[in-house]
Every structure is written in C-alpha cells, then in structure tokens.
N, C-alpha and C positions, 0 to 999 in steps of 0.2 A: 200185339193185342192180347194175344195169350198169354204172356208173362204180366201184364196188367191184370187182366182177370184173374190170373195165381194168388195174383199178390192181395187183392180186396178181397178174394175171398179165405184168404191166412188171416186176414186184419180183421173181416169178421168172424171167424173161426175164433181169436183169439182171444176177441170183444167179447164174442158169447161166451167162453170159459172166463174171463173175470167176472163178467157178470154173474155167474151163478155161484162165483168161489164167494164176492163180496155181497151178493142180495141177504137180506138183512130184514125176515119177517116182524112183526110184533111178538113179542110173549104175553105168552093167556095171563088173562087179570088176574082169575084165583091164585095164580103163581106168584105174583106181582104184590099181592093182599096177604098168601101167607108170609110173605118174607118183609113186605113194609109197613103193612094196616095192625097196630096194638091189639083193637079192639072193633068191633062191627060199628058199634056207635059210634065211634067216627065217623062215619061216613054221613054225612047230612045234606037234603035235599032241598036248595035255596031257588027259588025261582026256577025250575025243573033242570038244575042242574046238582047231581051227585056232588059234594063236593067231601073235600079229606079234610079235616077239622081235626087239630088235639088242641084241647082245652083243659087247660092242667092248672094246680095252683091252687091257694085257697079262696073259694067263692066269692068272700068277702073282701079278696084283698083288690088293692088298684087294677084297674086292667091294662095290661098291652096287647097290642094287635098288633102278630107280623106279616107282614111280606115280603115274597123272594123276588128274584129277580129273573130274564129271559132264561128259559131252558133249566132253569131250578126247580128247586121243592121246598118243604118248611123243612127237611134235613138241616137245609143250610144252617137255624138255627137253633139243632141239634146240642149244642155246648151252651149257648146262651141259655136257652128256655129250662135246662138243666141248674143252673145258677138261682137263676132271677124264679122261677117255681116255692122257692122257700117264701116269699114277702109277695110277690104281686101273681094276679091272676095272668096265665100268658095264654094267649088263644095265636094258635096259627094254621095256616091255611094254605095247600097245593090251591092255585090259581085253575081257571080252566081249565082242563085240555093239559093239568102240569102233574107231573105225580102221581098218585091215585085218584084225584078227579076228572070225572069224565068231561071231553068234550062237550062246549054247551052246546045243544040240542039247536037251538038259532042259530049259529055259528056268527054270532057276531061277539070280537072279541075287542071290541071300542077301549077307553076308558070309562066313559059313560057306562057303559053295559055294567063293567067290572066293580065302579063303584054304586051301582045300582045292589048289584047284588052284593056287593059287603056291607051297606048300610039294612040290610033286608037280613042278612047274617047275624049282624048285632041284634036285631029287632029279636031274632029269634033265640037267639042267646041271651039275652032279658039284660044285656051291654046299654045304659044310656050313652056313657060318655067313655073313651079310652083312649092313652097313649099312642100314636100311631109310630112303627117304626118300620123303616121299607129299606130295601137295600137296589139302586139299580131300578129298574123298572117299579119294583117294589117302593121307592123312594119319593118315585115320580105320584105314583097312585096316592099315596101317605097326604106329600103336601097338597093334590088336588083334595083328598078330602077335608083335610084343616082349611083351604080357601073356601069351600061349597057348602061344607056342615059344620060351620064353626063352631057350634052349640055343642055338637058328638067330639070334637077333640082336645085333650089336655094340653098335651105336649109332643113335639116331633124329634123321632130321632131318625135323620137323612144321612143314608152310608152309600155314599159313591153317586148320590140322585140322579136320574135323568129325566129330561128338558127340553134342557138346551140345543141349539141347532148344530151337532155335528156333522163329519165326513158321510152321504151316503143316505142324512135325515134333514134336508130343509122343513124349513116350517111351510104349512098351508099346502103339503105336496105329501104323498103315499111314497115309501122308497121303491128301489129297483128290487126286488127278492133276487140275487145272484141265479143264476143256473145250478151250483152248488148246493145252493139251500133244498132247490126243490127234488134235486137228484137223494136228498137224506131222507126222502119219503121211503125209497127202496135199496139206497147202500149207505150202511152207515156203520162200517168197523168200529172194534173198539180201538181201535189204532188212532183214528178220524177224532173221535171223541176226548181222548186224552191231550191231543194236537191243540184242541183248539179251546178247550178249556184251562191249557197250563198257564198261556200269560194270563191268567185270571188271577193267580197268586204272584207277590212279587217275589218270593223265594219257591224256584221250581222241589227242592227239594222234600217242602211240605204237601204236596199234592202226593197223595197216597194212594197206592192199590186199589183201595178197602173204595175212598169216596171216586174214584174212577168207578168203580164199578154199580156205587149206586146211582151214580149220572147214567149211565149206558143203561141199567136196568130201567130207569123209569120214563127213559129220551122212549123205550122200545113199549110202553104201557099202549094199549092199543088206539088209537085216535090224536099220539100225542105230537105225533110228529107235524101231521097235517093242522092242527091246532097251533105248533110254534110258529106255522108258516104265515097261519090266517092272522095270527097276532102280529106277525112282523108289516104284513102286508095292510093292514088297518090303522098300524100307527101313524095318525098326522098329527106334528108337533104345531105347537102353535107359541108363539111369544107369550113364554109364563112371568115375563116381567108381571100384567096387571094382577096377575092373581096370589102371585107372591107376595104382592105390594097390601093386599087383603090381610094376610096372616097377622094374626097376634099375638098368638101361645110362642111359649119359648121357643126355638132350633136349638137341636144341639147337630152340626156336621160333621160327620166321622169321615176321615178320608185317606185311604192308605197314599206314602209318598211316591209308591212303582206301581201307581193305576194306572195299566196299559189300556185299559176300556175306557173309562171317561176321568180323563188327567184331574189332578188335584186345583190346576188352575184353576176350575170351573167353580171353583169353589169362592173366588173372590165376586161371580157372578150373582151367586143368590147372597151374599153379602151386603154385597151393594145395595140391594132390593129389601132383604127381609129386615123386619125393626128389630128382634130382637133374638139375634142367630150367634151363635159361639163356635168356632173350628176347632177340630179336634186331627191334630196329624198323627200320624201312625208313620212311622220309622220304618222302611224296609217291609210295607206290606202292601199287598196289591187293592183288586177291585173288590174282597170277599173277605173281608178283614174278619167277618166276625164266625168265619168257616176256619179261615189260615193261622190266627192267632187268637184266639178266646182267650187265653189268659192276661193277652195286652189289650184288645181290642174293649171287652168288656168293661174293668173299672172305671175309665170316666163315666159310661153308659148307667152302668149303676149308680152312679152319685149323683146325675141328672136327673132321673127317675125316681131318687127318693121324693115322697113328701115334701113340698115346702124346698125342695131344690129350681132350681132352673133358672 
C-alpha cells in the first residue's frame, strides 16, 4: 500500500511539473497589435464585435472579400492581397475570436452569426457587390453567402471548401470537441502548434519558422483559443447539395493534389452540383495553397477575376 501511494504521488508530482513547464498563458493584445495591427483603423466595430479589417487597393477598383480558414488569420492571404492590391479592391478579415479580432461578445459563432455580420461589414464599407474568396472554413462561408445573397456576389473563388460530411462532422449533429482540443485552452507549445499545422502544406519543407510563429502568436491573442473551440463545437453541417444547386455566378475551385484536410476528391462533389464550376489542381500542394505556393497558386486566380473572365 505504501509503494502505491509513492508511486501516485511521483505521478502527480510529475503531472504538476509538466503542467507548469507546458501552461501556456495568452499574450497581452497591445503586444499582439504592435507586432500584427498596420494601423488602429483597422480595427472595426460590426455588430459589437471589434473585428481586424485591411482594406487595401484602389477604391474604385472590383472588390474581393477574403476569408481564412479554422485557426487562421487574413496573414494567410498575405502574398495574394500583396498581388491582386495593384487592379482590385481586396478587403480581408480575422473572423471572430481569430487574429486580432475579439471574441464576439454573444459568443455565438454559427455561420448564420458570421455571415450576418459580413454582410453588415460590406454595408459599412459602402461594398454593394464583391468577389467572394474563402479558403477552408473560409470557402464554406463564401459559397453560403453566393446561395443567400445572391444579389452581393460576383464571383467565387473555393480553395479546399468545406461542407461536406467528413470523419468526426455528420450532418444535422454538433461534433465530439476531442479532449485535446479543450486541454489548448491551457497548454499549447509551440511544438503542438507546428505538429499539427505541418500536413496543412503538402511540402513540409515550405512551412517556415517565420509563419510558425505568427500561428502561435495569434492562436495565444487573448479569447482566441476558447473562440476556436466555441466555433468548432457550433458547427452543424448540413447537405449543401440544395444550396449549391442555387448558385449562379462562376466557381473557380483551387485544390491542392496533397490536401490532407479535405482531399481533392471532394472536389468532384460540388461539381456535380454547381452549374458553372471550373477545377483548378495544384501539383504537390496541400490545404493552404495560396500560403504554400503564391507564386503557383495565384495565376489562374488572377485570370478568373479579371473583368469579363470566368
């Protein structure tokens, strides 16, 4: 009995020192703001939610709207919005609770909510109509607002979309949030972080230092963690057959061929469904094509979004 009791209390002794070597607090926003936020005016206030907005480009020119995908930021489209800035207006945006936007104050992080408040976003950015382009989560958002607001969308650029019913998401069901997930509220290394964003690229080699560390910086922005959870745990998919079936503006789908997140098959799914959808494969790139390879990923994307393309 007393080598038992040695022993659980070694096992908790042990617990406690990992726990405190791996606890893993937020970092202060102003920290977060001088290293990510350009300018204060970014920051804009949509439906009582702070959110991070660069809106760059010339006023006058087309617009595009982007969005990231789970546990992202508009970083991701850091090299795109760099490009496409010379000819079209590009507005993008940290989601709730992603990046430098605060948690919404509701804490409800639906899709409903989300494109509530992007159409409330355009309103206020004096945006009638624009390009929607989503990657991922981002994608999914994109084509519900081309089914819902058909009137506010040109044209859809879908990179890597999600939908569809995979591993862990049935439709008409909220998923399981792993144990894991919820333990990232209070240990979350940069070790953890690199692990599990690598098959995100389909060549590990391009996954850098630099963007490892602005994922960790912004995973750790204060509210953000608890926000990726409430998102994960609100997602209920539902058969986007009929809504897909709605669309009429072009598709262009970009799909890297070593998407370990949502395989390039899924790609023959909105196919089947959309009227007037175009594939676009990417050779040897993963779920975040247009992070991993801007120099490949981009030009069909440009030539879609010319004027009088699509």
């Amino acid at each position: 009995m007393k080598i038992v009791l040695i022993g659980i209390l070694g096992l908790g002794a042990v617990l406690f020192v990992l726990g405190v070597l791996l606890w893993t607090p937020d970092k202060p926003r102003a920290v977060l703001q001088a290293q990510y936020l350009e300018q204060s005016s970014d920051l804009i206030d949509v439906l009582g939610v702070s959110l991070h907005v660069r809106d760059r480009g010339p006023p006058d020119g087309p617009v595009l709207i982007m969005m990231h995908g789970f546990g992202s930021s508009l970083h991701t489209w850091d090299a795109w919005a760099e490009e496409l800035t010379d000819r079209f207006r590009v507005i993008r945006f940290d989601l709730p609770g992603s990046g430098l936007s605060m948690p919404d104050p509701t804490g409800n992080y639906s899709d409903f909510r989300t494109l509530d408040i992007l159409t409330t976003l355009m309103d206020q950015l004096g945006v009638e109509k624009a390009a929607m382009i989503g990657n991922s989560i981002g994608g999914r958002l994109a084509w519900q607002m081309a089914a819902k607001f058909p009137e506010r969308v040109t044209k859809l650029v879908l990179i890597s979309p999600d939908g569809y019913a995979s591993h862990g998401f049935d439709y008409g069901k909220a998923p399981d949030v792993p144990l894991t997930i919820h333990l990232m509220r209070y240990f979350l290394p940069k070790f953890m972080v690199k692990m599990n964003l690598q098959p995100a690229y389909g060549d590990p080699n391009r996954f850098s230092a630099e963007t490892v560390d602005r994922y960790y910086d912004l995973m750790l922005a204060p509210g953000s963690r608890q926000a990726l959870i409430h998102r994960m745990e609100q997602t209920v998919l539902v058969d986007p057959d009929p809504l897909l079936a709605t669309i009429e503006v072009p598709v262009l789908l970009v799909w890297g061929e070593k998407d370990a997140m949502i395989p390039i098959s899924n790609a023959a799914d909105y196919q089947r469904v959309l009227r007037n959808s175009t594939l676009v494969r990417l050779e040897g790139l993963g779920h975040v094509p247009q992070e991993e390879a801007p120099e490949i990923s981009l030009p069909p994307v440009r030539a879609f979004l010319e004027p009088g393309e699509g």
